[in-house]
C-alpha positions as CSV (number, residue, x, y, z in Angstrom):
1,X,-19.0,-9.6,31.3
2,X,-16.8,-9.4,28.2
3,X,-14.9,-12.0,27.3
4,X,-11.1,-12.0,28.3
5,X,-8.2,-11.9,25.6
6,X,-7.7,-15.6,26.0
7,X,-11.2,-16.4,25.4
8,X,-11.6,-14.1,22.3
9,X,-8.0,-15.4,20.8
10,X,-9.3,-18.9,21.6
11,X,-12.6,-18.2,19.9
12,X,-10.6,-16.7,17.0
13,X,-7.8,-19.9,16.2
14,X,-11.4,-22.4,17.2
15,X,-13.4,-20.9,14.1
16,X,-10.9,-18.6,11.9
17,X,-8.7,-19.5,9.1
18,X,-5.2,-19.7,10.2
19,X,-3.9,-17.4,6.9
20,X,-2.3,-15.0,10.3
21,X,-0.3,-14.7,12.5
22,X,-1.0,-11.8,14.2
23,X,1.1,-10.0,17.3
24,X,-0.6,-11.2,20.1
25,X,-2.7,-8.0,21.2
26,X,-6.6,-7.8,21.1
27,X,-7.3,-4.0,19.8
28,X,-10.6,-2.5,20.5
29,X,-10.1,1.5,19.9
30,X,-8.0,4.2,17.8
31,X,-7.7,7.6,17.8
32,X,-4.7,9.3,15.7
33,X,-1.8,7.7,16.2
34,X,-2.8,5.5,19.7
35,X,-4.6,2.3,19.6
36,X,-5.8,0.7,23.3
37,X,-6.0,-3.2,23.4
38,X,-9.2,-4.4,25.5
39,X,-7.4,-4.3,29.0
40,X,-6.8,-0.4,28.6
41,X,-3.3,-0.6,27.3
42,X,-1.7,2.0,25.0
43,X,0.2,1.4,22.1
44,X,1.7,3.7,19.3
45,X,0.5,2.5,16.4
46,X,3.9,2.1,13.8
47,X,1.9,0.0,10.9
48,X,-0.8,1.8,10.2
49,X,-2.7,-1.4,9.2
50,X,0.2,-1.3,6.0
51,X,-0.5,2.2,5.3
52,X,-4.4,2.1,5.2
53,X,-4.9,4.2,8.4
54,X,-2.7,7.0,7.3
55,X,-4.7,10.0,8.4
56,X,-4.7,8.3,11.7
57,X,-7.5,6.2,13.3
58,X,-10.9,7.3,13.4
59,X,-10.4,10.8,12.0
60,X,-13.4,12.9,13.1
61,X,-14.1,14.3,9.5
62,X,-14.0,11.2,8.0
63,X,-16.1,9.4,10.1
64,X,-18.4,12.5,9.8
65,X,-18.8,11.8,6.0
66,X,-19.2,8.4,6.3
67,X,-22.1,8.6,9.2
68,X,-24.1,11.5,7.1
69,X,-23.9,9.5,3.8
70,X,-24.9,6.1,5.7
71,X,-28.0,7.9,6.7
72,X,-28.4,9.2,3.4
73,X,-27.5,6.3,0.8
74,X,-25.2,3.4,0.7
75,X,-25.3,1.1,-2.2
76,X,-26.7,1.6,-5.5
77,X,-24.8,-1.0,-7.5
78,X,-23.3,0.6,-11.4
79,X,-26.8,0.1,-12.4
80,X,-27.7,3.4,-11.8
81,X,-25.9,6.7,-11.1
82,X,-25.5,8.0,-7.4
83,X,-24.7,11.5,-6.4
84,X,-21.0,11.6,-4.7
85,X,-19.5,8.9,-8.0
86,X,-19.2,12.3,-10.1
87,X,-17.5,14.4,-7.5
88,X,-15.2,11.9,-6.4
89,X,-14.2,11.3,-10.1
90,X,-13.6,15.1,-10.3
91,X,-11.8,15.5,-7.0
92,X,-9.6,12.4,-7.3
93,X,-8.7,13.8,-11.3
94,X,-8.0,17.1,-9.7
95,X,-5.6,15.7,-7.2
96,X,-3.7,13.4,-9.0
97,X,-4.1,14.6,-12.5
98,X,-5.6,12.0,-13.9
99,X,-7.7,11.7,-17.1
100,X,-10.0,8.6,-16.3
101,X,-10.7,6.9,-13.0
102,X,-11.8,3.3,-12.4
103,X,-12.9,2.9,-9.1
104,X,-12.8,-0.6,-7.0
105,X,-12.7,-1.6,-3.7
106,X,-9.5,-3.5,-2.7
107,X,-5.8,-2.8,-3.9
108,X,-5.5,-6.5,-5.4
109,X,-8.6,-5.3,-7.1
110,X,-7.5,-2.4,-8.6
111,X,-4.3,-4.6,-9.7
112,X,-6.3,-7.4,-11.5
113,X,-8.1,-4.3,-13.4
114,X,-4.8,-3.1,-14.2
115,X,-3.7,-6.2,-15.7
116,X,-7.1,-6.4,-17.7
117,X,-6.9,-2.7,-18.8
118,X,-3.5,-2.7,-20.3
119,X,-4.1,-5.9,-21.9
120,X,-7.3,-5.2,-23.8
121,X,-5.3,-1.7,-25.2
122,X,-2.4,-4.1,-26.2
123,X,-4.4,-6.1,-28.3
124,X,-7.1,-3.1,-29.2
125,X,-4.4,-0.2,-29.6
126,X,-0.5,-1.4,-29.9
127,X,-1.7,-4.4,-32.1
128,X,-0.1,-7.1,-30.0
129,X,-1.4,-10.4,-31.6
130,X,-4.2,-12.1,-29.3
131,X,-3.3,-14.2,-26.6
132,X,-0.1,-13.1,-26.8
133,X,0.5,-10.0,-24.2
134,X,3.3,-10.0,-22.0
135,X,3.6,-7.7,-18.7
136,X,6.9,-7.2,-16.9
137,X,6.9,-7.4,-13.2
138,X,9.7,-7.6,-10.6
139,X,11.2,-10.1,-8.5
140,X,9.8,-9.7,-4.6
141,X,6.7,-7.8,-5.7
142,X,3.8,-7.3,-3.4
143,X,0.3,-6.8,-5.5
144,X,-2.2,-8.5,-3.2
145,X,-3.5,-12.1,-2.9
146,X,-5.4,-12.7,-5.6
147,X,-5.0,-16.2,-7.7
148,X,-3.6,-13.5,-10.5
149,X,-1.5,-12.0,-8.5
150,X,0.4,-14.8,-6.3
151,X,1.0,-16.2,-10.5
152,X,3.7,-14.0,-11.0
153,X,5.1,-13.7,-7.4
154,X,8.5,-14.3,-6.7
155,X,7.3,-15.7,-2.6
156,X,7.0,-19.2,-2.7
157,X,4.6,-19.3,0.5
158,X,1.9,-16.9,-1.4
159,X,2.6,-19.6,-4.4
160,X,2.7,-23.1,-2.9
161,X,0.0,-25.7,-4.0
162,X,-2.6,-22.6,-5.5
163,X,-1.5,-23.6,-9.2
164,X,-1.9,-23.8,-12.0
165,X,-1.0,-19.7,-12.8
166,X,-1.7,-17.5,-15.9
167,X,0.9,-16.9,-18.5
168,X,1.9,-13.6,-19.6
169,X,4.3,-12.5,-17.0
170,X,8.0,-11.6,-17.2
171,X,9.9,-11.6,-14.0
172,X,13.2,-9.6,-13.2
173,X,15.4,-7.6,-10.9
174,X,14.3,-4.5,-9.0
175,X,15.8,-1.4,-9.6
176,X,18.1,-2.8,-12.6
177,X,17.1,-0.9,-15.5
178,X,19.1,-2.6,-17.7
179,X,17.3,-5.6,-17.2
180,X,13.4,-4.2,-18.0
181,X,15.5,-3.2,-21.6
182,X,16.2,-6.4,-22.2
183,X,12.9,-8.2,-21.1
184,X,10.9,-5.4,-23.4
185,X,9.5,-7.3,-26.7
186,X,6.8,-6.2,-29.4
187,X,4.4,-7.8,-27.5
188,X,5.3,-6.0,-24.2
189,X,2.1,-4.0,-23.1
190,X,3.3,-3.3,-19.5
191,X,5.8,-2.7,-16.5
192,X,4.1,-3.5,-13.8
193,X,5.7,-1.7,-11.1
194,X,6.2,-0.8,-6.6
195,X,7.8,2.6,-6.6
196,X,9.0,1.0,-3.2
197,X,8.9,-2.4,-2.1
198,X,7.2,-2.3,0.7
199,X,6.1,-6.5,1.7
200,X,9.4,-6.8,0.8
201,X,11.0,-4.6,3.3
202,X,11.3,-1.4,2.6
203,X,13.1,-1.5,-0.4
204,X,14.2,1.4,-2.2
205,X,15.7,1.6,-5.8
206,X,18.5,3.3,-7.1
207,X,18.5,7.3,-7.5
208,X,17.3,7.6,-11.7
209,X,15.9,4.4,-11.7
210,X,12.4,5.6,-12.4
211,X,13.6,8.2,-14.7
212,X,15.1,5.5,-16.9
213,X,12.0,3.0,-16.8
214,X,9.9,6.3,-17.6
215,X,12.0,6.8,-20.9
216,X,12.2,2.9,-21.8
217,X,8.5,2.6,-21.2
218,X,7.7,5.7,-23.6
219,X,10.7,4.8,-26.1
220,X,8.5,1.2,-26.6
221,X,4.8,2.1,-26.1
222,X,4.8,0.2,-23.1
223,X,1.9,1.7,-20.1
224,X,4.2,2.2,-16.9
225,X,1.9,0.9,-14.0
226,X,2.7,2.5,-10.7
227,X,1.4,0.4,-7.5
228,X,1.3,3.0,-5.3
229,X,-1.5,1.3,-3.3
230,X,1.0,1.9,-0.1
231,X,3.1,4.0,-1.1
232,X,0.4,7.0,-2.6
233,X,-1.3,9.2,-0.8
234,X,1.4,11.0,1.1
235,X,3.3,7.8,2.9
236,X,6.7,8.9,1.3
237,X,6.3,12.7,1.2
238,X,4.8,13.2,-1.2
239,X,1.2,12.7,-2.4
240,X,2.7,10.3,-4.9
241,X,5.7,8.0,-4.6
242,X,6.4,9.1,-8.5
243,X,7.1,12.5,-8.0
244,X,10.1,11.9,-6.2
245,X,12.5,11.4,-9.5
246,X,10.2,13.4,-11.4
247,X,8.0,11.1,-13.4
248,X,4.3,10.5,-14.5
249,X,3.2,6.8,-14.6
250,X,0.7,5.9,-17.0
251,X,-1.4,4.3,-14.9
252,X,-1.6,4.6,-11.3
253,X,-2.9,2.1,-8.9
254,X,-4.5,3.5,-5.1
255,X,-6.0,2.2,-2.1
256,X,-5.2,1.9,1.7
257,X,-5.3,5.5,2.6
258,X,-7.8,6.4,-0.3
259,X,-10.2,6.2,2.7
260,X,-8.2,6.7,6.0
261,X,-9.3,3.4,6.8
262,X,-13.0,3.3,7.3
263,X,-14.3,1.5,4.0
264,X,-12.2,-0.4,1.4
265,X,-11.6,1.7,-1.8
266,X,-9.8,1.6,-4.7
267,X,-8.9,3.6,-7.6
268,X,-7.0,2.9,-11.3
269,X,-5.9,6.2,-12.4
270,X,-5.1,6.6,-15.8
271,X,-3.3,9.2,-17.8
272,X,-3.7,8.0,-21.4
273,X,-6.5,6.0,-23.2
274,X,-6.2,2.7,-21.5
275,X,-9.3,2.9,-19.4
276,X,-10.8,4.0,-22.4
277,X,-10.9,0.3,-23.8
278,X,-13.5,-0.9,-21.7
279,X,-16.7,-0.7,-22.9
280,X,-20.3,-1.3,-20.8
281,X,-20.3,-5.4,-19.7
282,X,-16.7,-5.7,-19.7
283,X,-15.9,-5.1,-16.4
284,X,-17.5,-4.0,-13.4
285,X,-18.1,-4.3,-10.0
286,X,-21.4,-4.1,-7.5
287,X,-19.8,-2.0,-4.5
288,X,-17.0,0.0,-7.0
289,X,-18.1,3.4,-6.5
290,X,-20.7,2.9,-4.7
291,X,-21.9,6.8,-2.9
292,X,-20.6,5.5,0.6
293,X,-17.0,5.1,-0.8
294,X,-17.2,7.6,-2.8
295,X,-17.7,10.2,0.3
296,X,-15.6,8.5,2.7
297,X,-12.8,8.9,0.0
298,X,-13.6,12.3,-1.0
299,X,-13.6,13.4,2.8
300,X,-10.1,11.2,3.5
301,X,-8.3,13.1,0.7
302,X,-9.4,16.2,1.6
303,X,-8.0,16.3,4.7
304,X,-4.4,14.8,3.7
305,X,-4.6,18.1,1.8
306,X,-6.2,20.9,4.6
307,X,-4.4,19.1,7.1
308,X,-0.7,18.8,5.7
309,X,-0.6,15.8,6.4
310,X,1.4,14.9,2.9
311,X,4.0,17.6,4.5
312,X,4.3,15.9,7.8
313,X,5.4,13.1,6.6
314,X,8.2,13.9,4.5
315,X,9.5,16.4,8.0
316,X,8.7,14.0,10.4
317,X,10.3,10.8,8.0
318,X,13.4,12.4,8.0
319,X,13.8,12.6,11.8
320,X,12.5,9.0,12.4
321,X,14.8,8.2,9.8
322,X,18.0,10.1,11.4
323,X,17.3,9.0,14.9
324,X,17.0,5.2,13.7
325,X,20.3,5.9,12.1
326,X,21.5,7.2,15.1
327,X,20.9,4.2,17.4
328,X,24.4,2.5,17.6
329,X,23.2,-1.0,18.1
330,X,24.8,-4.5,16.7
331,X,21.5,-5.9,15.8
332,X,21.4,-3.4,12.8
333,X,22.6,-4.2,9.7
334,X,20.6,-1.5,7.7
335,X,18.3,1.5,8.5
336,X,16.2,2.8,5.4
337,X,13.1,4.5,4.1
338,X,11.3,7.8,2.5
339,X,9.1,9.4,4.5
340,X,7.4,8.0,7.1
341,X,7.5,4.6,5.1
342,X,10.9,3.0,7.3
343,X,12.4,-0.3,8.0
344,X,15.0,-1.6,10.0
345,X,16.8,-4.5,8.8
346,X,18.5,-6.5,11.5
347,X,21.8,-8.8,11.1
348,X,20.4,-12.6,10.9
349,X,22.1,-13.5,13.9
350,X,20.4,-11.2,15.9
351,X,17.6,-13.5,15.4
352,X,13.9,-13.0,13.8
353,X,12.4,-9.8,13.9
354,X,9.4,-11.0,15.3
355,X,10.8,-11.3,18.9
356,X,12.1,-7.9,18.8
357,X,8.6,-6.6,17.7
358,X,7.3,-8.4,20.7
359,X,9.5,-6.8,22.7
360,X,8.3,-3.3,21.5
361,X,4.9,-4.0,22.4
362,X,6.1,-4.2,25.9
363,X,7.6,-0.5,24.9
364,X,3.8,0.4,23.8
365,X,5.0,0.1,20.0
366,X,3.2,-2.0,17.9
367,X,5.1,-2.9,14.8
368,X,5.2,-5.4,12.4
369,X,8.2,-7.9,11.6
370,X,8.9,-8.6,7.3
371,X,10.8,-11.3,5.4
372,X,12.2,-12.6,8.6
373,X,14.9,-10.4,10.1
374,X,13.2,-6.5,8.9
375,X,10.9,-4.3,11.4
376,X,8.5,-2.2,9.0
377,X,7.9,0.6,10.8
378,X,4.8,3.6,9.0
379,X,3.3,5.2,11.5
380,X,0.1,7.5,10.3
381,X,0.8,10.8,9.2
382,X,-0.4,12.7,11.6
383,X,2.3,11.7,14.2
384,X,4.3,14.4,15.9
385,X,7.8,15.2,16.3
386,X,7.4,14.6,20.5
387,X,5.6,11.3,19.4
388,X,8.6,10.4,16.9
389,X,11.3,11.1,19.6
390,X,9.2,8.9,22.3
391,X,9.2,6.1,19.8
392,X,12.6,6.1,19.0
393,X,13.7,6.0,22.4
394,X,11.6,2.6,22.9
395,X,13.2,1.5,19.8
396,X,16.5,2.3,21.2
397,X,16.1,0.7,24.2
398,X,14.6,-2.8,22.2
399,X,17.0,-2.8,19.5
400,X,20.1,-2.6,21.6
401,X,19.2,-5.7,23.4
402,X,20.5,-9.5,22.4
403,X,17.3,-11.9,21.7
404,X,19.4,-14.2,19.2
């Protein structure tokens, strides 16, 4: 007999970390856009486990890949070469066009490789004096969990008591462009940068924005790193957040959806000679393109591409988009988003957003609550426009309610 969704949450808060605080639903399959918790319930999947499942769960050609290559060769560590490291280096370059590829395993990974990268080429290229590299980064950032990372985060919960942090960060506004001109100094070798904010809530910067921190970045030989470990791959509309104003960064960070979410993987892209700073030794890492990886990515990027998924979203965002707009409800203070990357920001006094994401699970939604009083809502790519117009009549019906 299987346990029961008391015992396995019981089990889980006896022996687990309490670092979650998950919506309390016991998943135990996925297929496109529908998960099913263990008593046969049906939910419409609106996270996408923050973007990582975009090609939908348990997409057949993916898992095909990954089955044939487990049978065939998993791990080989960087100590030697493996067979599907090559071609994923050529396809990904292809795709994106990228020069040199790093590959990793988690998104804070590929971050903290970042940070390493465009240091050593400040000190080994620009001439900044050692020690003394600054990168810019902005206020309500998201880049992972790492003891790096929460250093120059702006959320005092991912901060509190995990000190003492690394110097050589410079925090400011997002979206102000004014403000990365003034931080800029000869020993600047970076922007760290979201093309959206997406922990934070959806949050999208002025129209030229990027355009202008493209030209201040160039005008001071400063590398423009793109995060678009959530927002890449087709989540916005595009197969790159970047392209939406026009841009190239100079480094791009993926993950998430880099393998429709069977395996974690990883990937610095660069488009100039910072990657080319690292030298055998330097840096590394044991399962970083390793051969399974390497053909459960190359299979989840092909079908983004064959499948149109990338194309989808961008139609399919801007209904969700109208119809949330649509909804006359008091509760909403703000309805925003590109692609199929939303959120719906409620007043404060319509209470936390938590309750209303409860609520939607009721519905057979299953969304996530942000900073409080904002429903993220990023459904995978593959959802339909019968599927959108369900959905939005369960958020209608939820989001018109009172639970303050």
């Amino acid at each position: 007999m299987s346990p029961s969704v008391v015992d396995l949450l019981a089990t889980e808060a006896r022996f687990g970390a309490h670092n979650y605080q998950p919506i309390g639903v016991v998943l135990t399959r996925g297929e496109g856009v529908w998960v099913w918790d263990t008593e046969g319930n049906r939910y419409l999947d609106c996270l996408s486990a923050y973007s990582a499942v975009s090609q939908g769960h348990c997409h057949p050609k993916i898992l095909a890949a990954m089955v044939e290559q487990a049978h065939r060769l998993t791990l080989t560590s960087r100590a030697f070469h493996n067979d599907q490291l090559a071609l994923f280096y050529e396809e990904i370059a292809a795709l994106t066009g990228s020069h040199k590829v790093l590959p990793m395993n988690s998104g804070a990974e590929a971050v903290e490789s970042a940070i390493k990268s465009v240091r050593k080429w400040g000190y080994e290229v620009k001439g900044v004096p050692d020690g003394q590299a600054e990168i810019i980064v902005c206020a309500d950032n998201f880049h992972g969990r790492t003891l790096g990372v929460v250093g120059f985060s702006t959320d005092a919960e991912t901060r509190g008591h995990f000190g003492p942090f690394a110097p050589g960060f410079r925090i400011i506004p997002f979206g102000d462009a004014a403000a990365l001109e003034q931080a800029i100094t000869p020993n600047t070798v970076a922007f760290l940068v979201e093309p959206i904010q997406g922990e934070a809530g959806v949050i999208i910067p002025p129209a030229g924005y990027f355009a202008s921190v493209r030209e201040l970045c160039t005008a001071n030989n400063v590398m423009l790193v793109l995060d678009e470990i959530q927002t890449g791959l087709g989540r916005t509309g595009k197969l790159l957040a970047e392209q939406h104003e026009g841009i190239e960064a100079d480094v791009t960070l993926l993950g998430k959806a880099l393998s429709g979410g069977f395996y974690p993987v990883s990937a610095v892209l660069s488009n100039n000679d910072v990657l080319g700073t690292l030298r055998p030794g330097q840096h590394g890492s044991t399962f970083g393109g390793n051969p399974l990886a390497c053909a459960v990515a190359r299979a989840a990027m092909r079908v983004l591409v064959e499948e149109g998924m990338i194309e989808n979203a961008a139609t399919q965002g801007a209904r969700f988009l109208q119809g949330l707009k649509d909804i006359r409800a008091n509760t909403i203070r703000e309805v925003r988003g590109r692609g199929l990357m939303l959120a719906v920001e409620l007043h404060p006094e319509a209470g936390r957003a938590r309750r209303y994401c409860e609520a939607l699970q009721g519905k057979g939604i299953l969304a996530k609550d942000t900073h409080e009083h904002t429903i993220r809502i990023a459904p995978p790519l593959v959802i339909t426009s019968d599927q959108v117009d369900w959905a939005l009549e369960q958020f209608a019906t939820i989001l018109t309610q009172d639970f303050s």
